[in-house]
N, C-alpha and C positions, 0 to 999 in steps of 0.2 A: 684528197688531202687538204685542199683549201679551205673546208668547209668545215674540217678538224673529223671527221664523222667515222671512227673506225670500222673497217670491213676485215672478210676473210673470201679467201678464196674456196668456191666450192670444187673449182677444174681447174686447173693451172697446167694448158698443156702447149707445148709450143704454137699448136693453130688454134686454138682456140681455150678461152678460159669464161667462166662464168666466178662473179664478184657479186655479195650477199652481205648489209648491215648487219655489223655484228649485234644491236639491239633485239632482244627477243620481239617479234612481233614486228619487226616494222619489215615496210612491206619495196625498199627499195634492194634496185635490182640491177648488174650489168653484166649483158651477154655479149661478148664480139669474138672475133674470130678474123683469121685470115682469108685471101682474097685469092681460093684457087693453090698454088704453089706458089704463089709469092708472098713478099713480108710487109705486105699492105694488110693494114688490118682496120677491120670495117664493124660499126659496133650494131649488131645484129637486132636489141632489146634494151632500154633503158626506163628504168620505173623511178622517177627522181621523186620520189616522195619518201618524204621521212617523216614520221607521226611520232617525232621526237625530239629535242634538242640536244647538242652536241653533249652539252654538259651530264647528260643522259651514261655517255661514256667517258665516266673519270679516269680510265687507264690508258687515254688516248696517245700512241707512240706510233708514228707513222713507221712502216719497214723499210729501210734504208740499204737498198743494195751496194755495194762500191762500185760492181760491172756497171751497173745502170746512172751513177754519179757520174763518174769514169768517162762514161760515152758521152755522156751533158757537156765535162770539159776540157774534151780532148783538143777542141780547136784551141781553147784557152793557153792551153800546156803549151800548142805549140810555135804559138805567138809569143808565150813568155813561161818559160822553161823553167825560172824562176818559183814560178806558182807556190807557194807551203802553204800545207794542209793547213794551217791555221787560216791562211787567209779563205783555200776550198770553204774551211766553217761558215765562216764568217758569212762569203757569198753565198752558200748553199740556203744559210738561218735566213738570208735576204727578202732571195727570190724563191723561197720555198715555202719559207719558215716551217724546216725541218732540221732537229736539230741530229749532228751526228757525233760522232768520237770520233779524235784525233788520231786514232787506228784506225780509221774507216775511211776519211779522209786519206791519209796516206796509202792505203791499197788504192783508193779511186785513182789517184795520183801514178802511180806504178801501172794498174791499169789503163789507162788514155796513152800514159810513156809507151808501154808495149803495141797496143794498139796502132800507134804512129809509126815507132819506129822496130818494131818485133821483137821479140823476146830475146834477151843477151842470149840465152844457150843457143838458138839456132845459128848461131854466128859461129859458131866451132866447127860448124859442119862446111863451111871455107876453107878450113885451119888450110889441107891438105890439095887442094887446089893452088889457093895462096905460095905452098912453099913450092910444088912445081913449077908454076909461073916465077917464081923469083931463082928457080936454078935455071932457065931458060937464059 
């Protein structure tokens, strides 16, 4: 992403994914993959050659997951709880210089929230516990 240089994925699979410039012709290339059963992932093949410039790719829009913002600033969130998505923007366009939507930012947001402190519905599944202990 820093390099601005659009890709696709050719394997996108949880252990392993292979990453391919989207310019026809050009010959860079990332292979990695995981380490075994664990979620160490180790990068297999890298052909960092581009016989192109970025500007090569004028539709250049990084993919911007939320899960994967989400998890960037979950420590953030919960240092300061505060956080709005406007500001996620802001710092994201920063330290990324990736820009996202104010709907995308807010799921990031909700995501890291969940992440820390788990999803509101699993909390119902106390309801019934809760009221035993309180007729005790």
């Amino acid at each position: 992403m820093a390099n601005k240089f659009a890709f696709q994925y050719l394997t996108n699979r949880h252990s392993y994914f292979k990453v391919v410039c989207k310019v026809e012709g050009s010959e860079w290339k990332l292979i990695a993959g995981c380490e075994g059963d664990s979620d160490v992932v180790r990068v297999k093949m890298l052909n960092n050659v581009h016989n192109h410039t970025a500007r090569d790719v004028a539709d250049y829009h990084p993919v911007v997951c939320s899960k994967n913002i989400g998890n960037m600033i979950k420590y953030k969130i919960a240092e300061t709880p505060s956080y709005l998505p406007t500001q996620i923007r802001k710092d994201i366009k920063l330290s990324y210089d990736v820009r996202m939507s104010y709907h995308q930012a807010w799921h990031a947001k909700e995501w890291a929230k969940s992440a820390i402190t788990g999803h509101p519905k699993d909390s119902y599944k106390f309801v019934s516990w809760m009221c035993q202990h309180l007729r005790q």
